[in-house]
C-alpha positions as CSV (number, residue, x, y, z in Angstrom):
1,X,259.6,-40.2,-142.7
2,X,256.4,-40.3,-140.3
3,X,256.5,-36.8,-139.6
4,X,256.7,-35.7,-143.4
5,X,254.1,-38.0,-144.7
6,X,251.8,-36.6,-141.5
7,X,252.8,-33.1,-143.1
8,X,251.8,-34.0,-146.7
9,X,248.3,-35.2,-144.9
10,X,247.9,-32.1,-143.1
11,X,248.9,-30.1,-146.1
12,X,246.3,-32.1,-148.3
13,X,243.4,-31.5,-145.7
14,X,244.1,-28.0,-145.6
15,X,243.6,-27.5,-149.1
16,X,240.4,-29.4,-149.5
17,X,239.4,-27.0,-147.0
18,X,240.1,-23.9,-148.7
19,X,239.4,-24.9,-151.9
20,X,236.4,-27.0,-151.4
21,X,232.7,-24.7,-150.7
22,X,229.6,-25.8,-149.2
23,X,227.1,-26.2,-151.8
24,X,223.3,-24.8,-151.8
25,X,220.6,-26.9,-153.3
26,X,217.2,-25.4,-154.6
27,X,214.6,-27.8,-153.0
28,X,210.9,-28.4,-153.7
29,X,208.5,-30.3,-151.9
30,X,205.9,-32.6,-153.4
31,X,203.0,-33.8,-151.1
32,X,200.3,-35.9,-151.2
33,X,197.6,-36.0,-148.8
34,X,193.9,-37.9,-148.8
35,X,191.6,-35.2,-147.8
36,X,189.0,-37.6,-146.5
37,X,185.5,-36.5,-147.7
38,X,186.4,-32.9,-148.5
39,X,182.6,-31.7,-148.6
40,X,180.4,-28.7,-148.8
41,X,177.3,-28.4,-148.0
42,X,175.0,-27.8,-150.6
43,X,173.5,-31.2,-152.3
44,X,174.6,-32.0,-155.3
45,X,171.6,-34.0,-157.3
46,X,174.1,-35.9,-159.4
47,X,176.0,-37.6,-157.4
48,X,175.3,-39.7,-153.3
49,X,177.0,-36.8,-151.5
50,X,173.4,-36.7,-148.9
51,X,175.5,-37.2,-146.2
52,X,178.0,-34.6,-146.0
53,X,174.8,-32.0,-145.8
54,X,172.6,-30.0,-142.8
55,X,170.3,-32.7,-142.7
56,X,172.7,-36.1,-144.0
57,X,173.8,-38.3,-141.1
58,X,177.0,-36.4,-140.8
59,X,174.8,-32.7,-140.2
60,X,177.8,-31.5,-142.4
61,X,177.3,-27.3,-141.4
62,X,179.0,-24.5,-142.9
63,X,180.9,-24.3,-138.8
64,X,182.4,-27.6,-139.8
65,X,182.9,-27.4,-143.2
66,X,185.1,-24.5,-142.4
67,X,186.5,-26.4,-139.2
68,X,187.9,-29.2,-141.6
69,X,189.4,-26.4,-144.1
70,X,191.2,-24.7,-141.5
71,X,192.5,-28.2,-140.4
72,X,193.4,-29.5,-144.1
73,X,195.6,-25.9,-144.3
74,X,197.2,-26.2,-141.1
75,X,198.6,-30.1,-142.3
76,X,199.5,-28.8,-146.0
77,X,201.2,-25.2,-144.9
78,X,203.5,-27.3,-142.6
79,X,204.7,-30.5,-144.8
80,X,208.1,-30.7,-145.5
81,X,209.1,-28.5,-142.4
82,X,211.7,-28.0,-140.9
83,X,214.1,-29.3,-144.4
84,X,212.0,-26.7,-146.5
85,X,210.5,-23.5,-145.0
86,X,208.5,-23.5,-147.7
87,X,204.8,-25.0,-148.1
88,X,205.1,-27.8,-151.0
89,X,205.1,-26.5,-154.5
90,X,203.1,-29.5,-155.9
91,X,200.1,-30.7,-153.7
92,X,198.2,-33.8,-155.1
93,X,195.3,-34.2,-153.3
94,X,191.9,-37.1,-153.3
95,X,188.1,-37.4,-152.1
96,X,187.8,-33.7,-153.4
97,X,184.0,-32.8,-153.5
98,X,184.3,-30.0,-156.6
99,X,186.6,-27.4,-157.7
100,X,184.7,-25.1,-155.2
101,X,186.4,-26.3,-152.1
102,X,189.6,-26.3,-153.7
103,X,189.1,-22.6,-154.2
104,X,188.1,-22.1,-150.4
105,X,190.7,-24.3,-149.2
106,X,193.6,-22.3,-151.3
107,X,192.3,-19.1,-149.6
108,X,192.9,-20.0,-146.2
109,X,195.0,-17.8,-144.3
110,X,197.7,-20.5,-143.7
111,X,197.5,-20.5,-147.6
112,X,196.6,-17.7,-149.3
113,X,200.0,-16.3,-149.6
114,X,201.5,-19.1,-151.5
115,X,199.4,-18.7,-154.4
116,X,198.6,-21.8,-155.7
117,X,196.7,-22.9,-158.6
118,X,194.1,-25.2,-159.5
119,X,194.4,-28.8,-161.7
120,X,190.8,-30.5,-161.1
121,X,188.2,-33.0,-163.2
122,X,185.4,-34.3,-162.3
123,X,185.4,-37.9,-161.8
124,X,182.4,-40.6,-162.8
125,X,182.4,-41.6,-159.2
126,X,179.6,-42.1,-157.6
127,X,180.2,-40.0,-154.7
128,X,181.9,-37.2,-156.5
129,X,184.8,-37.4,-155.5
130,X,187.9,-36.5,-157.4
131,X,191.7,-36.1,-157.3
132,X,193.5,-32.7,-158.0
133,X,197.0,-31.0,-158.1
134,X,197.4,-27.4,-156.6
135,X,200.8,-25.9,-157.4
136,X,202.7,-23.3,-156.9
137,X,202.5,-20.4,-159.5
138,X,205.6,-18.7,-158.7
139,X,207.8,-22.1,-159.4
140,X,205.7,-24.3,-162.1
141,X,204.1,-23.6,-165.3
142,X,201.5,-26.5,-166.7
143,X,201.2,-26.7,-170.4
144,X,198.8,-29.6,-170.4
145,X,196.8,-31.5,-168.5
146,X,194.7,-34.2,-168.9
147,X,191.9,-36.5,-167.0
148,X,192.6,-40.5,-168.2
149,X,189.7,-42.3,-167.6
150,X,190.6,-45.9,-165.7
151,X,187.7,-47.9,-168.1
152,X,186.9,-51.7,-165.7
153,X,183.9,-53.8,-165.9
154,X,182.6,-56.2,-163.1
155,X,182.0,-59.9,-164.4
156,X,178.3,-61.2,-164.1
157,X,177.1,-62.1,-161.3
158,X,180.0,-60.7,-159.0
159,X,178.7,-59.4,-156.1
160,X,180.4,-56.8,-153.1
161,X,180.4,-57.1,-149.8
162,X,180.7,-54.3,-147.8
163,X,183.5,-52.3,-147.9
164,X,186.4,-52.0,-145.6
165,X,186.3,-48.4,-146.2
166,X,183.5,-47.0,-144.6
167,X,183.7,-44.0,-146.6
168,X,184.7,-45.0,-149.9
169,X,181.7,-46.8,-151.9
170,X,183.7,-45.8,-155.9
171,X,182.7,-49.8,-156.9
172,X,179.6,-49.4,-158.5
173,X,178.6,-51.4,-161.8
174,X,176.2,-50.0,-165.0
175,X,173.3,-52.1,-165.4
176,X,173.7,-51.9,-168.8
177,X,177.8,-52.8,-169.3
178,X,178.6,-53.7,-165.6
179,X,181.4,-50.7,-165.8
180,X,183.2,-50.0,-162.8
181,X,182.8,-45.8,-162.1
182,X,185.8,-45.2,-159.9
183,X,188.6,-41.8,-160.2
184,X,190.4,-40.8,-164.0
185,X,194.3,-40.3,-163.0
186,X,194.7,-37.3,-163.6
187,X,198.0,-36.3,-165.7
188,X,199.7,-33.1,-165.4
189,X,202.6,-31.5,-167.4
190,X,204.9,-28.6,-167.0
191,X,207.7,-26.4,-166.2
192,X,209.1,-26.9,-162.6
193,X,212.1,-24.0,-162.6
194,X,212.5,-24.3,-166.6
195,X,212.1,-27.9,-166.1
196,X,209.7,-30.3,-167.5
197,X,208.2,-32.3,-165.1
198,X,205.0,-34.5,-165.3
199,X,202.5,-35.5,-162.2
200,X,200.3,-38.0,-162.6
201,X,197.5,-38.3,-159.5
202,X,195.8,-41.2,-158.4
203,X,193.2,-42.6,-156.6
204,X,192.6,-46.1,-157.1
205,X,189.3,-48.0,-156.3
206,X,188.8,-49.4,-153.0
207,X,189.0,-52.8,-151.5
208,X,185.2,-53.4,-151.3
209,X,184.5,-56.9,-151.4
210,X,187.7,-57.7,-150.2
211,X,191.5,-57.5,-151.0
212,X,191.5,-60.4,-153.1
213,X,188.7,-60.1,-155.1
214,X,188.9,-56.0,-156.0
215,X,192.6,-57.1,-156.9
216,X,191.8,-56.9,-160.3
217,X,190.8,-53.5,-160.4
218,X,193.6,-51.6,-158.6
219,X,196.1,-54.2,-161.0
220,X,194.3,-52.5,-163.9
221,X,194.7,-48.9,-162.4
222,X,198.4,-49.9,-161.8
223,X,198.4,-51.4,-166.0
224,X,197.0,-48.0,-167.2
225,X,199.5,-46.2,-164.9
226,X,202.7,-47.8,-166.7
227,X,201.2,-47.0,-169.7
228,X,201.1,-43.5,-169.5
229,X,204.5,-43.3,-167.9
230,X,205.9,-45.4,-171.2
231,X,203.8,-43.5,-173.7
232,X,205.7,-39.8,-172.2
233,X,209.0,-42.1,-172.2
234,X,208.6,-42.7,-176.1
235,X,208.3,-39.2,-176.5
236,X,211.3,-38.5,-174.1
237,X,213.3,-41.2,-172.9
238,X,214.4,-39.0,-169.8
239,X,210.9,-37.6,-168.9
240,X,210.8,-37.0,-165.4
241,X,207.8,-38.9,-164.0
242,X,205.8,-39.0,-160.5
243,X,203.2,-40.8,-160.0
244,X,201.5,-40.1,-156.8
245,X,197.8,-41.1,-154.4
246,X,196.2,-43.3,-152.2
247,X,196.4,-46.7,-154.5
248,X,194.4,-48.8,-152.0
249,X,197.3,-51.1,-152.2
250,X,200.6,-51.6,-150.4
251,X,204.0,-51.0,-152.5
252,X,204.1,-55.1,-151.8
253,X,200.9,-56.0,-153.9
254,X,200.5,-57.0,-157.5
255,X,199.4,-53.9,-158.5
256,X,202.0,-51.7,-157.7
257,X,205.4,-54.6,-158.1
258,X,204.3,-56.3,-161.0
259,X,202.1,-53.9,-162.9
260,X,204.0,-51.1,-162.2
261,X,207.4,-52.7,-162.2
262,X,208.7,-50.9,-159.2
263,X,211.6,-51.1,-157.2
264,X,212.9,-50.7,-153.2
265,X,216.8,-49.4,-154.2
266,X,217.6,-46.6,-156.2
267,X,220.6,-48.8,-157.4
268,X,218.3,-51.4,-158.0
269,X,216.2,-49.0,-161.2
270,X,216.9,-49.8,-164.4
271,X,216.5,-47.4,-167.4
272,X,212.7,-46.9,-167.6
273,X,211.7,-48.6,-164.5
274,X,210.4,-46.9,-161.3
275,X,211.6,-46.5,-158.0
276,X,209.2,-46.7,-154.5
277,X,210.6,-45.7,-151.5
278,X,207.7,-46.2,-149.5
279,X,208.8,-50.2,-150.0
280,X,211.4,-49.8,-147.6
281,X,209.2,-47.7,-144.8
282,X,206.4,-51.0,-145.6
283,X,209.4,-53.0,-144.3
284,X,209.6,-51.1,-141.2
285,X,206.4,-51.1,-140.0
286,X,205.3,-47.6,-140.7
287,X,201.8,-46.8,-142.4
288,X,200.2,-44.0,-143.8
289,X,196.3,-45.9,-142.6
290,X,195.3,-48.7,-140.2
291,X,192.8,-50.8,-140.0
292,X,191.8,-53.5,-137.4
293,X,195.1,-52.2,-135.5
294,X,197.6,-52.9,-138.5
295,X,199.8,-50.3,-140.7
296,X,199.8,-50.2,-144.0
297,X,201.1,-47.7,-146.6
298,X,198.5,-47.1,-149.4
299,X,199.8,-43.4,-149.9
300,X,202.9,-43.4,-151.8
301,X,205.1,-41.2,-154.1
302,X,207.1,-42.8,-156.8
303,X,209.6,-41.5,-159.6
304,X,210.9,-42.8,-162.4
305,X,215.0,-43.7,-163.0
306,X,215.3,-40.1,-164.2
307,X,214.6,-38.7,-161.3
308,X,216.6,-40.6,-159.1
309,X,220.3,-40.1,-160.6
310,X,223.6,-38.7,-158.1
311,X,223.7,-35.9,-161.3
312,X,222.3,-32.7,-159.0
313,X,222.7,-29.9,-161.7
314,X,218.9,-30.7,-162.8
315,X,216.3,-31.5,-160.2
316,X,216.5,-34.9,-158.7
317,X,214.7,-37.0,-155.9
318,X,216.4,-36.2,-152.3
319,X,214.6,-37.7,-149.4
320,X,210.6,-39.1,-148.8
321,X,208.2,-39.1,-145.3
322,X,205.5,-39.4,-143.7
323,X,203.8,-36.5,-142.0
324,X,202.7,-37.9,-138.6
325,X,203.0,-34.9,-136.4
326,X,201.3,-35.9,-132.9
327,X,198.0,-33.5,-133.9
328,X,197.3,-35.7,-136.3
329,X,197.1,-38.3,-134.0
330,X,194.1,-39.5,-132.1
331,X,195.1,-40.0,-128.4
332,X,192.6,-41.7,-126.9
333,X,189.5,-44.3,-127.1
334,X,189.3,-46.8,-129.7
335,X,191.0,-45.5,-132.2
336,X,193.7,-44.2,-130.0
337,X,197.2,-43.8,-132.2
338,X,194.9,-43.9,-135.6
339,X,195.1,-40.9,-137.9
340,X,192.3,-38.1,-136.1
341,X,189.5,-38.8,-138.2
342,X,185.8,-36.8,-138.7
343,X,184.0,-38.4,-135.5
344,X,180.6,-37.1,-133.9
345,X,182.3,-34.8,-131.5
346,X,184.9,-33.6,-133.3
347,X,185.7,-32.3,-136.9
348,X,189.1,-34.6,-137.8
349,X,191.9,-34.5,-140.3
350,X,192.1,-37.3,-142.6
351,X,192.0,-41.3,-142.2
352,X,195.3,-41.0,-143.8
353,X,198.9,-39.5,-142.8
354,X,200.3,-37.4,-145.7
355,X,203.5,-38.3,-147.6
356,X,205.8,-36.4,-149.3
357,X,209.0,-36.3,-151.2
358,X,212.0,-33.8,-152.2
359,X,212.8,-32.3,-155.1
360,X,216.6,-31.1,-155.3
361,X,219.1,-29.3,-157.7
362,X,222.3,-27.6,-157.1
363,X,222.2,-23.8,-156.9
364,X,224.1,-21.9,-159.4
């Protein structure tokens, strides 16, 4: 009796074998990466860009300019590598000068050959610095897109302290209505593979004056965020939504949990909601940014439920990261095991590590 039910087993697992095929998945790659202070060189009258110029503190030249291009396309040809040989199809990108150095950056040679196009508004910031989407043309087709400006006013007689990013001065109030100028989120719609997909990109204001106090701003970016996602859910109750940038917040704070509603499990999403999994790399210590030695993870991904089903025959989220290779590390002084910043001597990468996410669908 052993021997035949061992048979019947035997016979079982041989035709699982025969019958059964590998499958192949069609995967995309969606990235998003802080360019920190991508500048020209030519002064812009409109906005406080005087430093990233010849003659600004920074003595921004056209040899460095190009310098931090050739770095930014080394980091965004290579994301998602080894999983997809591929450059990601969907780059969402922040602290973007103008459209012009998108347009540069595209054409560099570790570039050029993916053929990606351009999604870019000016911003009200001060600085003039924007967010973006470059995409691939071969693999996604926008049919709208749309700049949402993020409208908050600072109460009287609130005053800032300095900020805790040295670079990023968006808080600024209007004499007149004490508005807040900071980035629009930027949405984006379209046809990923004959499937519609929609991209918002964010990048919400800083912490100037402290976490506590500029709370209330970034928990209003995180309000109008939701929004959005439910007004394209009213339309579509399965619109597939991501909603991507450097919030200025971890996925623990008020902005992100509360007003955003998000969640650490996939399990754990209900119909509607939205599902972080940079929650669970927060837990573990990782970071995307540090500051005064600690981690934290203020660039994050995140998809609504309809993109995080087991049903594979329409595209579906797969895996996320961080993209920490050991160039993008600085590996000595100070600031040793930071993200390789601009520094006096040497033309950096970002501040920030990039993230990224996977898009898959079975092949047919």
């Amino acid at each position: 009796m052993q021997k035949l039910r061992l048979i019947v087993v035997a016979l079982l697992l041989l035709g699982q074998m025969i019958f059964s095929q590998p499958k192949n998945y069609r995967i995309h790659t969606v990235a998003f990466y802080n360019f920190e202070n991508l500048f020209d060189t030519i002064d812009n009258p409109e906005t406080h860009d005087e430093e990233w110029t010849p003659r600004g503190i920074q003595h921004w030249t056209s040899k460095k300019y190009h310098q931090k291009l050739q770095n930014l396309a080394r980091v965004l040809s290579e994301i998602g590598k080894p999983e997809n040989s591929n450059s990601p199809t969907f780059i969402a990108g922040s602290e973007i000068e103008n459209r012009n150095v998108l347009e540069d950056l595209i054409q560099q040679p570790n570039m050029a050959a993916r053929d990606y196009g351009i999604i870019h508004f000016d911003s009200p910031d001060k600085r003039g610095i924007d967010v973006a989407l470059l995409y691939q043309k071969k693999f996604f087709l926008p049919t709208s897109f749309t700049n949402i400006p993020l409208n908050i006013y600072k109460k009287e007689n609130q005053e800032f302290a300095s900020t805790s990013e040295e670079t990023d001065n968006d808080i600024v109030g209007n004499s007149y209505q004490n508005r807040i100028f900071t980035r629009d989120q930027l949405l984006v719609t379209g046809f990923l593979d004959g499937e519609e997909i929609h991209i918002i990109v964010n990048h919400w204001p800083s912490r100037s004056g402290g976490e506590k106090k500029s709370s209330p701003y970034r928990e209003a970016a995180g309000i109008l965020n939701r929004k959005i996602i439910d007004s394209l859910q009213k339309i579509n109750p399965n619109a597939k939504v991501i909603t991507l940038g450097d919030l200025n917040d971890s996925p623990f704070n008020n902005s992100i949990k509360k007003a955003l509603g998000t969640k650490a499990q996939k399990q754990d999403v209900p119909e509607f909601g939205i599902y972080n999994p940079f929650e669970e790399m927060a837990k573990k210590g990782l970071g995307t940014i540090a500051f005064g030695d600690a981690w934290d993870i203020f660039d994050q991904i995140m998809l609504t439920q309809s993109l995080v089903k087991n049903d594979f025959s329409t595209y579906q989220y797969w895996k996320a990261g961080i993209f920490n290779r050991s160039y993008l590390i600085q590996n000595s002084g100070r600031y040793k095991g930071y993200p390789k910043r601009h520094s006096a001597t040497e033309v950096g990468f970002s501040d920030h590590f990039p993230v990224y996410i996977y898009l898959i669908k079975e092949a047919k």
